[in-house]
LOKOLMI-289752 format. One record per residue (C-alpha): x, y, z; residue in one letter. Coordinates in steps of 0.02 Angstrom, whole numbers, padded with zeros to 5 digits, always signed. Each point is the difference from the previous one (the first is absolute). Layout:
% LOKOLMI-289752
XYZa...
% end
This chain:
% LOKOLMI-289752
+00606-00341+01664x+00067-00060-00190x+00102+00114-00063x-00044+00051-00189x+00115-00087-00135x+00100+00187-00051x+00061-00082-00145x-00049+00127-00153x-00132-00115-00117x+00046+00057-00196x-00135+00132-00062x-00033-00118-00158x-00030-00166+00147x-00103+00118+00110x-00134+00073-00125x-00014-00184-00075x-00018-00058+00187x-00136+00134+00019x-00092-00036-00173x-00014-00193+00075x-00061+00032+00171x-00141+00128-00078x-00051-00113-00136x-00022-00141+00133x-00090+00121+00149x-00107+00049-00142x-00043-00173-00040x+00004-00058+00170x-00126+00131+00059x-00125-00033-00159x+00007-00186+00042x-00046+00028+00185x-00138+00117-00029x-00086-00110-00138x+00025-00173+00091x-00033+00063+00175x-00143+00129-00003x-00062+00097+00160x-00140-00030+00069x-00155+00116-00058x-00064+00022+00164x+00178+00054+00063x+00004+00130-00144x-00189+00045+00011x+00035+00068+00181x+00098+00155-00056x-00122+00056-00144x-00166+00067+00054x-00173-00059-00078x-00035+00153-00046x+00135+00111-00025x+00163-00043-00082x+00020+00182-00042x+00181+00070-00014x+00096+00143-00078x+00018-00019-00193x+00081-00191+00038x+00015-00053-00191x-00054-00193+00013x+00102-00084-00118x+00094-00172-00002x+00128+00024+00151x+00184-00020-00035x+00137-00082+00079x+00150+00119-00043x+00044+00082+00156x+00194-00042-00016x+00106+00122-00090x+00153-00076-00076x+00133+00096+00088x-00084-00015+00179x+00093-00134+00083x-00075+00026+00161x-00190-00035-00083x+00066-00152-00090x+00040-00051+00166x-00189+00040+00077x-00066-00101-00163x+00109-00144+00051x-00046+00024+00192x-00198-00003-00068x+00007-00131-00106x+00058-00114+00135x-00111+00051+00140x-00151-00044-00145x+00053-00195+00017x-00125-00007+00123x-00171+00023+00023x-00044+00168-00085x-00130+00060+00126x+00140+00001+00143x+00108+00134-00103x-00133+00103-00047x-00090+00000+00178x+00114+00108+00103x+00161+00079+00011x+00052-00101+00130x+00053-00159-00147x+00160-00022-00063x-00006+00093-00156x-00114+00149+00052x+00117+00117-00015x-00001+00018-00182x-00174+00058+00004x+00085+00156+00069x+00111+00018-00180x-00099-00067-00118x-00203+00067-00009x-00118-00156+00069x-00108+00066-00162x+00155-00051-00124x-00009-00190+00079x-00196-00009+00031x-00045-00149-00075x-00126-00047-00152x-00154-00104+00026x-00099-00067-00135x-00171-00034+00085x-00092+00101+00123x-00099-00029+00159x-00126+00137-00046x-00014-00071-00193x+00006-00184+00093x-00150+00032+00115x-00107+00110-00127x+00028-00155-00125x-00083-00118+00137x-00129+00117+00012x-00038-00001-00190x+00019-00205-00023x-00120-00016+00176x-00141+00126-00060x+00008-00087-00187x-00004-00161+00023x-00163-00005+00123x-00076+00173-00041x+00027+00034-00175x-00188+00000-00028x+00005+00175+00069x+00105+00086-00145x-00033+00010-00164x+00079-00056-00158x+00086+00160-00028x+00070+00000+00173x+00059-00183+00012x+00098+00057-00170x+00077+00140+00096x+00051-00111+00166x+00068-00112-00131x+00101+00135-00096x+00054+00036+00185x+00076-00175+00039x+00094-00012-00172x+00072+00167+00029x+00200+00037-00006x+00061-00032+00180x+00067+00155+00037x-00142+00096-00066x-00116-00117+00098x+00113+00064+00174x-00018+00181-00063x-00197-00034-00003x-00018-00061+00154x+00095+00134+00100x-00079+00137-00078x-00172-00082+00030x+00037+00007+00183x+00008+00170-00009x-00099+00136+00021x-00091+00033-00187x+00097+00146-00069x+00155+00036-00116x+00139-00062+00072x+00173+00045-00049x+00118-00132-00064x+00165+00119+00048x-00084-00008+00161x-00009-00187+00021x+00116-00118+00060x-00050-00196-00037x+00191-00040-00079x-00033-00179+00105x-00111-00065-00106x+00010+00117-00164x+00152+00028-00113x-00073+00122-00101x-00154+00074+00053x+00001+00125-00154x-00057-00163-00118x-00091-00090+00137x-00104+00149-00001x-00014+00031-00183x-00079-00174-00019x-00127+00047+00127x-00039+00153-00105x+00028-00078-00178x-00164-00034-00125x+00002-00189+00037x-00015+00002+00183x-00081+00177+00033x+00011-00017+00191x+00074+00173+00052x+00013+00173-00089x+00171+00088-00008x+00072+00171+00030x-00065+00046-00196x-00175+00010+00032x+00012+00139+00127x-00050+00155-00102x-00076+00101+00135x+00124+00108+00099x-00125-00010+00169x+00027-00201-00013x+00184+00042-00010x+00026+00127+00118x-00078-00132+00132x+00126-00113-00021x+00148+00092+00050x+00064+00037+00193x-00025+00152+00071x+00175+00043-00009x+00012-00034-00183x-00156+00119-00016x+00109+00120+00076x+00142-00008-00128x-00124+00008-00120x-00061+00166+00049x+00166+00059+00030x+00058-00057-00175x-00134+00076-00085x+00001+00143+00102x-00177+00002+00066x-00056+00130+00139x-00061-00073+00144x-00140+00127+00066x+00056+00060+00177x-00078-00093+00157x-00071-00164-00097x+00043-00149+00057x+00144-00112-00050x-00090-00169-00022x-00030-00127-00145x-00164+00102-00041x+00045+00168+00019x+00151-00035-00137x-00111-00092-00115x-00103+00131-00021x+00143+00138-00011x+00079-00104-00143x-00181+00003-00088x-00040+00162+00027x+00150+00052-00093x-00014-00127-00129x-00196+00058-00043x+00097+00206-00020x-00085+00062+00174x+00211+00045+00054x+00142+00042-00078x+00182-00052+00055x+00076+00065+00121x+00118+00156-00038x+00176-00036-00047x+00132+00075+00128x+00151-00017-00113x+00035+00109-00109x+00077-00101-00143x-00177-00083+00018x-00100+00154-00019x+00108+00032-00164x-00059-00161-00069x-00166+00022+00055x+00004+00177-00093x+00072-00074-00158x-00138-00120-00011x-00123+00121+00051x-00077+00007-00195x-00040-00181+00008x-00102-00116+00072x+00020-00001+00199x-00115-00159+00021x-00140+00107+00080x-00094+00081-00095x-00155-00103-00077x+00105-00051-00129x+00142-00088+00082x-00096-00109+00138x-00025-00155-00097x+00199+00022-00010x+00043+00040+00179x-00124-00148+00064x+00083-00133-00114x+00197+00085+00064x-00100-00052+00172x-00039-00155-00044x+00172-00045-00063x+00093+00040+00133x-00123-00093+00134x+00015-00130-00088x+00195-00011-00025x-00007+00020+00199x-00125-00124+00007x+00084-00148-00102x-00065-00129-00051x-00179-00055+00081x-00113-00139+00032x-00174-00014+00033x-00135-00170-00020x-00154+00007-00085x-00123+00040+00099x-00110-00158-00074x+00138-00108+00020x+00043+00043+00182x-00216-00011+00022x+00016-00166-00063x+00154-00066+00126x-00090+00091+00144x-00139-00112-00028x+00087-00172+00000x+00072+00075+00164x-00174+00027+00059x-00055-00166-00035x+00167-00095+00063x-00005+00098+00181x-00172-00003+00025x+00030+00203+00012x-00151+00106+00102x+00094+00157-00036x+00116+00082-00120x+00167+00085+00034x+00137+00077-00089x+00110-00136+00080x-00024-00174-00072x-00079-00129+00076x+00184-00105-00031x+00057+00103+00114x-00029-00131+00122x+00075-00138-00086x+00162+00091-00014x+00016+00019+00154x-00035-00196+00019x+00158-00021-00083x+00104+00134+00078x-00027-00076+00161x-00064+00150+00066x-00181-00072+00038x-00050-00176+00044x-00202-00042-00029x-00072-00148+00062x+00025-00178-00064x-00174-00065-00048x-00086-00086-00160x-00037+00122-00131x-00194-00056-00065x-00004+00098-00142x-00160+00009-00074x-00036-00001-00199x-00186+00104-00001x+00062+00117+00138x-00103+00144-00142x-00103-00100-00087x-00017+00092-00169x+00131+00123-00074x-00149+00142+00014x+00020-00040+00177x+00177+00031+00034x-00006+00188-00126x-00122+00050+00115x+00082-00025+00142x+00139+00059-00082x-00055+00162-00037x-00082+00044+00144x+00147-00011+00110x+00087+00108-00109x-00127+00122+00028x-00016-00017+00177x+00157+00014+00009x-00008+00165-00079x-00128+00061+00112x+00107-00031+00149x+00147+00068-00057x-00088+00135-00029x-00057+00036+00176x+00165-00079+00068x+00089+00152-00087x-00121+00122+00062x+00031-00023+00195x+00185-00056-00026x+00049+00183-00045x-00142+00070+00141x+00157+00043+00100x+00080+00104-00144x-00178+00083-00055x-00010+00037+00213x+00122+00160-00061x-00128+00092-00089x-00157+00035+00074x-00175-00117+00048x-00099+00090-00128x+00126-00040-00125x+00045-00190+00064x-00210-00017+00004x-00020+00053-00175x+00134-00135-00057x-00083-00126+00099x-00161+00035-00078x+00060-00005-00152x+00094-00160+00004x-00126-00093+00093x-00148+00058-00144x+00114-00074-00136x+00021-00171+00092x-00190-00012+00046x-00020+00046-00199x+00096-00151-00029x-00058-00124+00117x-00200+00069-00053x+00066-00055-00188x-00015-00185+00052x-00138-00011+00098x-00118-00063-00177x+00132-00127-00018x+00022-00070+00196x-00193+00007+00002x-00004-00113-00166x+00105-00120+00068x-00105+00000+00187x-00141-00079-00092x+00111-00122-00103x+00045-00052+00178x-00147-00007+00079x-00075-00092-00157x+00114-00143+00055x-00023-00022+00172x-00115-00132+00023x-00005-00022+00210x+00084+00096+00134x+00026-00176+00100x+00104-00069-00148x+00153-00062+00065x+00096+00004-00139x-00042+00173-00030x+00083+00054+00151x+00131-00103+00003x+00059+00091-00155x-00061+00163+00064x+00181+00083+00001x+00004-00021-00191x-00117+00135-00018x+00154+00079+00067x+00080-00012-00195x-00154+00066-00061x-00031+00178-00087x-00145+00024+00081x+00081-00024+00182x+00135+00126-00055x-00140+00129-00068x-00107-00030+00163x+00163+00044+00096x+00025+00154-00115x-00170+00068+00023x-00011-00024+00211x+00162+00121+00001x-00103+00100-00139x-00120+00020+00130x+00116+00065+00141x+00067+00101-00127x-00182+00078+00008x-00003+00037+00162x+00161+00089-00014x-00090+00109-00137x-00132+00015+00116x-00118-00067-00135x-00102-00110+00137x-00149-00010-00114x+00078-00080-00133x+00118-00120+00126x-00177-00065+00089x-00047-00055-00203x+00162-00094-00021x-00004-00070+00196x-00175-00078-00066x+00062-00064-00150x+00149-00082+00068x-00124-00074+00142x-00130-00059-00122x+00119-00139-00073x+00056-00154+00063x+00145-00082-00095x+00166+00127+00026x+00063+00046+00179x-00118-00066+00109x+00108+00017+00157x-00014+00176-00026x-00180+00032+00023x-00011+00052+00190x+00122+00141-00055x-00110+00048-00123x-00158+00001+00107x+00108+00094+00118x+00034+00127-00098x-00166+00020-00094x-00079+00024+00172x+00121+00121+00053x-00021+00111-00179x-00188-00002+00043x+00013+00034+00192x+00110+00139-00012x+00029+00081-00176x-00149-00001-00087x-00080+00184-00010x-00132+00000-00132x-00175-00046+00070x-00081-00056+00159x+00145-00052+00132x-00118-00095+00046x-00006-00113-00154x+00153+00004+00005x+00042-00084+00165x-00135-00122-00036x+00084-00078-00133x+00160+00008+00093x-00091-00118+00131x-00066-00112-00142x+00180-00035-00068x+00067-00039+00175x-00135-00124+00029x+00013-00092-00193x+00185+00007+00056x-00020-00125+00151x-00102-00105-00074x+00107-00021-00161x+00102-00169+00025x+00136+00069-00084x+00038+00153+00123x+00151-00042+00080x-00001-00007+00190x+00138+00138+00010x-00127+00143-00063x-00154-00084+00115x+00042+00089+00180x+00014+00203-00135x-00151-00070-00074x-00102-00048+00161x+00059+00160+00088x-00076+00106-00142x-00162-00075+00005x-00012+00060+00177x+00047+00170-00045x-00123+00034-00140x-00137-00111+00101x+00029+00150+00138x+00001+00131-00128x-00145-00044-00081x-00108-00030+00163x-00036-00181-00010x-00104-00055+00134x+00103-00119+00123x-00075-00178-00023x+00021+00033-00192x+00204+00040+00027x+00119-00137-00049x+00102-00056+00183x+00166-00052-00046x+00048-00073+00162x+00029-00171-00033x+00135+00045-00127x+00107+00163+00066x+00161-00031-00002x+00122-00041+00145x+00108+00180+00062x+00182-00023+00053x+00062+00064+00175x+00054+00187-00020x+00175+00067+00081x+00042+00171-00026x+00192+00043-00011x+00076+00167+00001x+00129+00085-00090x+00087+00155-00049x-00048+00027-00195x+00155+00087-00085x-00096+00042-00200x-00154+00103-00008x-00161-00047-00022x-00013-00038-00226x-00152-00067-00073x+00070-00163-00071x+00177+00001+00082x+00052-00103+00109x+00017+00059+00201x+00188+00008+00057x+00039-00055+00188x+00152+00004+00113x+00051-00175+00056x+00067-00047+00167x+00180+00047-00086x-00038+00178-00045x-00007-00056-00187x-00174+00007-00111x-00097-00126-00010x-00203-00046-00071x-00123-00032+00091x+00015-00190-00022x+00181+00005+00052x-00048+00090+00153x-00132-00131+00052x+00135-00148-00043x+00108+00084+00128x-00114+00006+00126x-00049-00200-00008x+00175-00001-00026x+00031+00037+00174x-00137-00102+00068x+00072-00169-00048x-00066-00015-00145x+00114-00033-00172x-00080+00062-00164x-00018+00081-00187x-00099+00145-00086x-00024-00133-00128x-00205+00026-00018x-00049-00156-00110x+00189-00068-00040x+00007-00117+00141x-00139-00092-00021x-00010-00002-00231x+00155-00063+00042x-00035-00136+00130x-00164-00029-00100x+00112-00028-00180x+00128-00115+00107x-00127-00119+00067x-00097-00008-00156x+00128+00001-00135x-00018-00188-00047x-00178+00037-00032x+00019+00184-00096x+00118-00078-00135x-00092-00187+00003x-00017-00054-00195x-00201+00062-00027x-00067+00030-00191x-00004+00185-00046x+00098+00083+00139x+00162-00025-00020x+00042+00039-00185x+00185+00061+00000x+00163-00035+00073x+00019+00191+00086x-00158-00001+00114x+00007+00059+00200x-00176-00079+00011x-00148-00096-00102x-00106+00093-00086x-00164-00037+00066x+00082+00074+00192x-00087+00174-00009x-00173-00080-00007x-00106-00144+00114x+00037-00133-00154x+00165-00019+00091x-00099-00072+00151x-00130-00092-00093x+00138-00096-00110x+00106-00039+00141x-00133-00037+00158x+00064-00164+00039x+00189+00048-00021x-00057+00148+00118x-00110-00072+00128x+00164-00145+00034x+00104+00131+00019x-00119+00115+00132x-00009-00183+00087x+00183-00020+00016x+00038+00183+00062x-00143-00023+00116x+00087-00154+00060x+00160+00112+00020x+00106-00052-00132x+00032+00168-00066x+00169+00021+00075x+00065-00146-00091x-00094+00053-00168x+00075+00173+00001x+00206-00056+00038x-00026-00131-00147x-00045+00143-00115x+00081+00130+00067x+00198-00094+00002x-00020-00075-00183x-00072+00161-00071x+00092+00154+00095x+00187-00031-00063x-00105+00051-00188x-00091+00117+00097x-00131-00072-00138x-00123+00143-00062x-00191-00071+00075x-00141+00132+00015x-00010+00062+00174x+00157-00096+00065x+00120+00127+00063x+00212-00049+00037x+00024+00099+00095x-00066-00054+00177x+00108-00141+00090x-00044-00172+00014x+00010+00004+00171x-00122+00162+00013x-00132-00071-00123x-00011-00172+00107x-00021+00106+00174x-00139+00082-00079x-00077-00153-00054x-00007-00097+00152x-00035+00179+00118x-00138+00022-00129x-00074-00180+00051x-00054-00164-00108x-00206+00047-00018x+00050+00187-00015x+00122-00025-00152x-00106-00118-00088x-00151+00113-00005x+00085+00142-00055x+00091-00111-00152x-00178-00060-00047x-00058+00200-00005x+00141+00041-00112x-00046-00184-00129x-00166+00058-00014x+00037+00165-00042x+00158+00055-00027x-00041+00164-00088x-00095+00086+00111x+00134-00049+00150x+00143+00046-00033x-00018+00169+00052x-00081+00075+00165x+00105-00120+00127x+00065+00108+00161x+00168+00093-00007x+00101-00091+00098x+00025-00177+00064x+00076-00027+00169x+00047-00142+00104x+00061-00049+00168x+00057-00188-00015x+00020-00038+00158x-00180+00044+00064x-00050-00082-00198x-00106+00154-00037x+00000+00081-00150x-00079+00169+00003x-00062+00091-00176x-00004+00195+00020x-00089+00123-00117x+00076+00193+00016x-00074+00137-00036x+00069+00179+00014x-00091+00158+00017x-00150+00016-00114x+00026-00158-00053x-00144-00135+00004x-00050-00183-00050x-00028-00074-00140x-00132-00120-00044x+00107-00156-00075x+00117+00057+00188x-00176-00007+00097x-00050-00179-00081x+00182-00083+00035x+00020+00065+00181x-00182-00092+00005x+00067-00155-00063x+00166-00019+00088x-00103+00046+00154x-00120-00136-00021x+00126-00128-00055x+00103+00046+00181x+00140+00107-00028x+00034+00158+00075x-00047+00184-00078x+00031+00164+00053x-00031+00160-00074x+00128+00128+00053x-00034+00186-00013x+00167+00123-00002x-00059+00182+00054x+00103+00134+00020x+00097+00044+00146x-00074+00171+00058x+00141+00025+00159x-00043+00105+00125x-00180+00017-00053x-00021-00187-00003x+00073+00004+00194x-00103+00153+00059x-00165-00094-00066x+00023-00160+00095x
% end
């Protein structure tokens, strides 16, 4: 080792030294930062979309001085930092294991963080903007093109501040409480120029005059300290959450409490002293002691942001019409692209056919607009209800049934508020359609999709199970009719509808003649077969009703219906045993003991058991085969077509969900059924499957997480005419297949048999999208079984046999 020069340096010589090497490490370091940026997606990866929420971080321009000038050992860090920068500045920064890492220990990584002066989120939204005005700008109007334009002149870093806070969730957000020092120097002015006269695109902490408003803004813990400070009583045995302080803090600020008493007693001397004046409650004093609230929320509060609500409207809708959005979220549709660019998530590489008339008139697109805001609401609304079902489990069912009812009646309130409008736009509709056998017309069918009449049609068939739950069947048999007596939105939903209407009338309607009633049961399962548009899924409920009511109702014989010709295909039935370890729940799951003592389900249980007869296999139910399906038919689900493939972040065309995707595509199909039936399926699936699984590229159905080696035993133990029936099932009609397919798929590659197993525990029974796809698979030539698991009885079991 190199000894250290001992040789004293002159105090006047070593502070000059010092004064040199900081003035160059300060220059040095500037230089490096501007001239060799990081890379955004490196930096995105440690802030959240969402978040970027930390304790009272001031965001202002970082600085470099982190050397005192009497520290000789951090002068010699600086130096030791400055030199490991010479390289490439993501190696430094990446891990501690780089030469030069260990200063990160002395000096904070915040004091070094770099500055950037563009954005990835400000980057993509401005793509967004320049895409959506240059071929859709017929949408907006005048006023709103002057606002998108205010938007792309504006100041930089008041443009960044913009975007992130429009990614948000839409409420006050707290600049203290931000952190976006990347990309904003000083977020105080970037943020008055979103609030100032000229651009008028946010409101600031000044217009919030109402204490509730403020009071929801703060944490619960600073809610705490504010009780504490202004010694309010807490009444003994409330709860200690957001709500229950709110409306402590009010109550005391409206005069229904008084502070708490004062334990000190140099306190209680003041408090006698000033006993002749004001104390802030009486009548008097409460426009006082709300506005003393009011200023100290707000000096814990700082200083606030929030967007105008027209502007944010306005932004949402250019999102809307650049994504092609069928639903809203809190979350931004650019959610996706950011990711894009983070290299977290790969989509597939494929033309983008954007189309210019995708809503054909501005009137179009509000519509739309607005109703999937207020579906949206509607959901949430019900989503809420059963999400806290657990927590409202604690009180009693009387009381958990009176919230239910209540709930419910205000969401079938709101969805009955737009049935004038959805029927007002049926008969636009229907005013249009010229021929059922227009090709054209169904080709394009899945734009309806983007319609606000599908959205309302959607919104009203859950208002009518929300009926039933209300037990109001009379008035869900009027809505059942009036879905079924159009034909433009959801077609593919009709056989439920039937379904259900036929059920209502079988079984819950009191009033009247039973008689009547089962009669016009009967006469809805019978328009239901003969309707075109009744999917085959509901035919085999629908067929097996008719029979009932046609016994009911004493029809003579020769007038029956005889379904013979078209009952579907039953699976071979095993029955496996096994010692259940849960009781028996309504709606939970049985718990079994595996061959290892350990707990198990019922599927697990079954797996083990085929397990130990040779065969290899997963409780995947339809993974397997959407994902053998999306391999062998990727080329074709993302080949350039008009109207279906409209953005850069899509997992599948549009037009998928509905038979257009068949009728577009029939010769693309029908070569591709030929060349699977001639075996080449194997090949197919390893071309796809190698260039696309090192991505592990997001494609609808397509699943990573089986091996190469698995998915191509399946394929071939599956068989050439077997597979290529089942693909052309799932092209015509993707929708209704993708659920219902048996539990688990096993295999035995020697014997090339591949074995499909539905399992059902106790009480458990099938469905009818599981009855029609052990039909099919049974018919194309693959094994099905349906496996029952009973219960183990012991002894009892042994003395019966």
């Amino acid at each position: 080792m190199r000894k250290r020069n001992s040789q004293p340096v002159p105090k006047e010589k070593g502070n000059k030294r010092k004064k040199v090497i900081l003035e160059n490490s300060q220059r040095t370091l500037e230089s490096f930062f501007q001239k060799r940026q990081f890379s955004e997606e490196t930096s995105a990866c440690t802030s959240p979309i969402e978040g970027d929420d930390h304790n009272d971080t001031n965001s202002t321009t970082r600085t470099l001085e982190i050397i005192p000038d009497d520290s000789e050992s951090d002068l010699l860090l600086l130096e030791k930092l400055v030199k490991s920068n010479s390289g490439d500045p993501l190696e430094s920064q990446s891990n501690s294991s780089v030469p030069g890492s260990s200063v990160v220990d002395a000096i904070s990584i915040d004091e070094i963080q770099p500055f950037f002066a563009t954005s990835m989120y400000t980057d993509e939204f401005d793509k967004i903007m320049e895409t959506v005005l240059e071929n859709e700008k017929y949408l907006f109007t005048d006023e709103e093109l002057q606002i998108a334009e205010k938007h792309r002149v504006l100041h930089i870093e008041a443009k960044h501040l913009f975007v992130r806070i429009f990614l948000r969730k839409h409420k006050w957000i707290r600049l203290r409480k931000t952190d976006y020092s990347r990309n904003i120097a000083d977020i105080n002015h970037a943020s008055s120029i979103l609030c100032s006269r000229q651009i008028k695109f946010a409101r600031d902490e000044t217009e919030l005059v109402d204490l509730a408003h403020l009071l929801d803004i703060l944490l619960v813990d600073e809610l705490k300290a504010l009780i504490q400070n202004s010694r309010i009583s807490i009444p003994r045995g409330s709860a200690q959450n957001r709500c229950s302080l709110i409306n402590c803090i009010l109550d005391y600020a409206n005069g229904k409490q008084r502070p708490s008493p004062l334990k000190d007693n140099s306190q209680r001397l003041l408090a006698f002293e000033q006993k002749t004046k004001d104390d802030g409650f009486t009548e008097k004093g409460a426009q006082e002691r709300v506005q003393l609230l009011i200023s100290d929320v707000k000096t814990m509060i700082g200083p606030c942001i929030i967007l105008e609500e027209t502007i944010r409207t306005l932004f949402e809708k250019i999102q809307f019409v650049y994504y092609r959005a069928s639903s809203q979220s809190n979350v931004s549709a650019m959610t996706a692209a950011i990711l894009v660019r983070t290299s977290r998530r790969t989509f597939p590489s494929y033309i983008v056919c954007r189309s210019n008339n995708f809503w054909p008139h501005r009137d179009d697109l509000l519509e739309y607009y607005q109703a999937v805001k207020v579906y949206q609401g509607f959901k949430d609304m019900i989503e809420d209800l059963y999400a806290n079902r657990k927590n409202e489990r604690a009180q009693s069912a009387e009381q958990w049934r009176c919230k239910e009812v209540e709930v419910l009646t205000i969401a079938w309130l709101q969805c009955e508020s737009t049935l004038e409008n959805w029927k007002i736009i049926i008969k636009k509709q229907e005013a249009k359609v010229t021929s059922d056998d227009d090709w054209d017309t169904a080709r394009l069918y899945f734009r309806k999709r983007f319609e606000a009449g599908w959205v309302y049609t959607h919104m009203i068939e859950d208002g009518a199970e929300v009926l039933g739950r209300l037990h109001e069947y009379e008035k869900e048999v009027l809505i059942l009719k009036t879905l079924l007596g159009q034909n433009v939105y959801r077609l593919g939903k009709r056989g439920a509808w039937f379904d259900r209407l036929a059920l209502v009338q079988m079984n819950h309607l009191r009033s009247g003649n039973r008689r009547i009633h089962l009669k016009a049961a009967l006469e809805t399962c019978t328009k239901a077969i003969r309707d075109p548009k009744v999917h085959l899924v509901y035919m085999s409920s629908l067929q097996r009703r008719i029979m009932r009511l046609e016994s009911m109702l004493n029809v003579p014989k020769r007038e029956q219906h005889d379904f013979f010709y078209n009952r579907l295909t039953t699976a071979t039935e095993r029955i496996i045993y096994g010692e259940r370890l849960s009781d028996a729940v309504v709606g939970v799951k049985s718990v079994f003991r595996n061959n290892d003592g350990g707990e198990c389900s019922v599927e697990e249980l079954a797996l083990g058991y085929y397990n130990k007869n040779g065969y290899k296999g997963f409780h995947s139910e339809n993974g397997i085969i959407k994902t053998i399906f999306g391999l062998l038919f990727w080329d074709i689900l993302f080949a350039p077509f008009p109207d279906v493939l409209e953005t850069p972040f899509q997992t599948a065309p549009l037009d998928l969900p509905t038979d257009a995707f068949f009728i577009g595509r029939s010769y693309e199909i029908y070569t591709r059924l030929r060349e699977l039936s001639n075996g080449k399926g194997l090949e197919i699936l390893k071309t796809v499957y190698d260039r696309e699984s090192k991505a592990k590229t997001w494609c609808i159905g397509v699943t990573w997480d089986y091996e190469l080696d698995d998915l191509l035993q399946i394929t071939e133990c599956i068989g050439a005419n077997a597979l290529a029936q089942i693909c052309k099932v799932f092209a015509e009609e993707y929708d209704h297949r993708t659920g219902g397919m048996p539990d688990l798929c096993c295999w035995n590659y020697e014997k090339r048999e591949c074995l499909f197993v539905e399992v059902k525990g106790p009480g458990d029974i099938l469905s009818e999208t599981q009855k029609v796809w052990i039909d099919l698979l049974i018919n194309s030539g693959v094994g099905v079984e349906l496996c029952h698991i009973k219960i183990w009885d012991g002894e009892d079991e042994l003395l019966n046999h």
